[in-house]
C-alpha positions in Angstrom: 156.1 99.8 86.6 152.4 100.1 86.4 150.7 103.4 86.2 149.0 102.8 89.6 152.1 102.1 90.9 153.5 105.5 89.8 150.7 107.3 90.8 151.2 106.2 94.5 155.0 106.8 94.7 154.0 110.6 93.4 151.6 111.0 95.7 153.9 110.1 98.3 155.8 112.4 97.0 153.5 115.2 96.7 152.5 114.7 100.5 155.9 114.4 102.3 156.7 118.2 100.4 154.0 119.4 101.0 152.3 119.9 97.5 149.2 118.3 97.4 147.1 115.9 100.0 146.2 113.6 97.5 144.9 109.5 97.9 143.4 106.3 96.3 140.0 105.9 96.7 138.8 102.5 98.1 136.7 100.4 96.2 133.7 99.5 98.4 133.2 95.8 99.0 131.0 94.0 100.9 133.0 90.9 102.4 131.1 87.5 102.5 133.6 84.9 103.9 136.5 85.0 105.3 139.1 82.4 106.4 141.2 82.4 109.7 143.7 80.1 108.8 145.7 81.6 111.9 144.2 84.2 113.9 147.1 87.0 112.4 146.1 85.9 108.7 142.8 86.6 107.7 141.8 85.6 104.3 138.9 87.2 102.3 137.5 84.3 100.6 134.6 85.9 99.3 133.5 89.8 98.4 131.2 91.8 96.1 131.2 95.0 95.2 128.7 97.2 97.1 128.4 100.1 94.9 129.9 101.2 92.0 133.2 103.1 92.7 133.8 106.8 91.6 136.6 107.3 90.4 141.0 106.4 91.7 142.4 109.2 93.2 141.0 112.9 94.4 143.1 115.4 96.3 143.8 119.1 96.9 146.4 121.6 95.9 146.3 125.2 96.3 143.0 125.2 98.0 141.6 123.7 95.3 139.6 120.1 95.3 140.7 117.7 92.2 139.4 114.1 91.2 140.9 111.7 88.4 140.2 108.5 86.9 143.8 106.8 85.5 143.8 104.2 83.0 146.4 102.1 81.4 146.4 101.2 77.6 147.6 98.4 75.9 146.2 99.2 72.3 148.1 100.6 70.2 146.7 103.3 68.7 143.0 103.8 70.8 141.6 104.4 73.9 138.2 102.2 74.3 135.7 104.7 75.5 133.8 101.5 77.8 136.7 101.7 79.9 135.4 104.7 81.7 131.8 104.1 83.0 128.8 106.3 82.6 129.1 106.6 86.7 132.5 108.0 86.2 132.2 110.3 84.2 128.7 111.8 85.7 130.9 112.0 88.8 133.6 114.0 86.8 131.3 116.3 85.4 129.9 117.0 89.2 133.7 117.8 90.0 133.2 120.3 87.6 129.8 121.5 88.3 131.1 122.6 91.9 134.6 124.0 90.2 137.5 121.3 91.1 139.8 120.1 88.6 138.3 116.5 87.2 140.5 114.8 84.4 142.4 111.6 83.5 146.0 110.2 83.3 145.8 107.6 80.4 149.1 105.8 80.0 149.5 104.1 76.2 151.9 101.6 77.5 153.7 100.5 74.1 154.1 103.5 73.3 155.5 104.5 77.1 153.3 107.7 76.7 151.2 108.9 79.1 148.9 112.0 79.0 147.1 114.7 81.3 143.6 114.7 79.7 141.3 117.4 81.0 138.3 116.1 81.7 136.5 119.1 79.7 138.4 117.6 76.2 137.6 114.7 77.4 134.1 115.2 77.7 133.5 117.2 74.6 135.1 114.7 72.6 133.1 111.6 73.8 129.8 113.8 73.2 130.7 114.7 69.5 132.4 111.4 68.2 130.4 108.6 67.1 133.0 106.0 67.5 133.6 103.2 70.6 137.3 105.0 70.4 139.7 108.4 71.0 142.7 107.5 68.6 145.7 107.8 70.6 146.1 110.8 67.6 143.7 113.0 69.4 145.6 112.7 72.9 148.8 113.7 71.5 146.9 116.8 69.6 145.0 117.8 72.2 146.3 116.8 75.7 149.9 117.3 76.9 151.6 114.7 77.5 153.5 113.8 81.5 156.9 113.1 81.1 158.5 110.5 83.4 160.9 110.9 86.1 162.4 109.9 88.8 161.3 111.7 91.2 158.2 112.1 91.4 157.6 109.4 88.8 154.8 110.9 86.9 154.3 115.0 87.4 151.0 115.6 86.8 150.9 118.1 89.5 152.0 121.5 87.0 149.5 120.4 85.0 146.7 120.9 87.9 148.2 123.9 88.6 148.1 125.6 85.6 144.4 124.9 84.9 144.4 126.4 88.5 145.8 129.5 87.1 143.4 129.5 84.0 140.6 128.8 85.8 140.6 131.0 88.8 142.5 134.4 87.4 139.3 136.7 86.4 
């Protein structure tokens, strides 16, 4: 299954127990034409994006506001730092500025592996390395990885809690 995929059965999950209130973002388009082949199956022919969109999912748990960006990998062995954009990531540091929980669930497909990357980590490492790259080395040294399941499919929730914990005990 795709990561997106996963993502939405768990947060399905997470809202029918009662964990977390947690959705998709909509990408913001601007439709252009549309086609009424019958008058129950409207077609969008044509569309542009209006504005670039944020980031995929945000939520809240414990009183606490979070915000991700989830990507899948098919290298092998890297994570192509172009793949989040520079709107992104100012929009994960804000999260941060105003104290939520901002970081990423990047899935290495071949190597079925996906990992909860604080966006802190994250950040420090894309403002000290000099490469267009995080070797999937880094992730498994310095993020923890999300094992599957079945139900939900992809925890991640723990994960927001602890930094929860961390965070917020004085």
């Amino acid at each position: 299954m795709s990561l997106e995929y996963d993502l939405n059965l768990t947060n399905e999950y997470y809202r029918a127990h009662q964990l977390a209130n947690v959705h998709k973002k909509p990408t913001p388009i601007q439709v252009v034409s549309v086609s009424y082949p019958s008058r129950n199956k409207a077609k969008i022919v044509e569309a542009y994006y209006k504005t670039p969109s944020t980031t995929d999912y945000n939520g809240v748990t414990l009183g606490v506001y979070f915000d991700f960006e989830a990507k899948e990998v098919t290298d092998m062995n890297r994570f192509a730092l172009p793949r989040i954009h520079d709107h992104q990531i100012q929009h994960l540091k804000d999260v941060m500025f105003h104290q939520g929980c901002a970081f990423l669930i990047i899935r290495f497909v071949k190597h079925d592996l996906t990992f909860f990357v604080p966006f802190e980590k994250f950040y420090h490492e894309l403002s000290i390395t000099s490469l267009r790259s995080i070797p999937l080395s880094w992730f498994q040294a310095e993020c923890d990885i999300i094992p599957h399941g079945f139900t939900p499919p992809i925890n991640y929730l723990p994960h927001v809690h602890q930094w929860i914990k961390e965070k917020h005990v004085k």
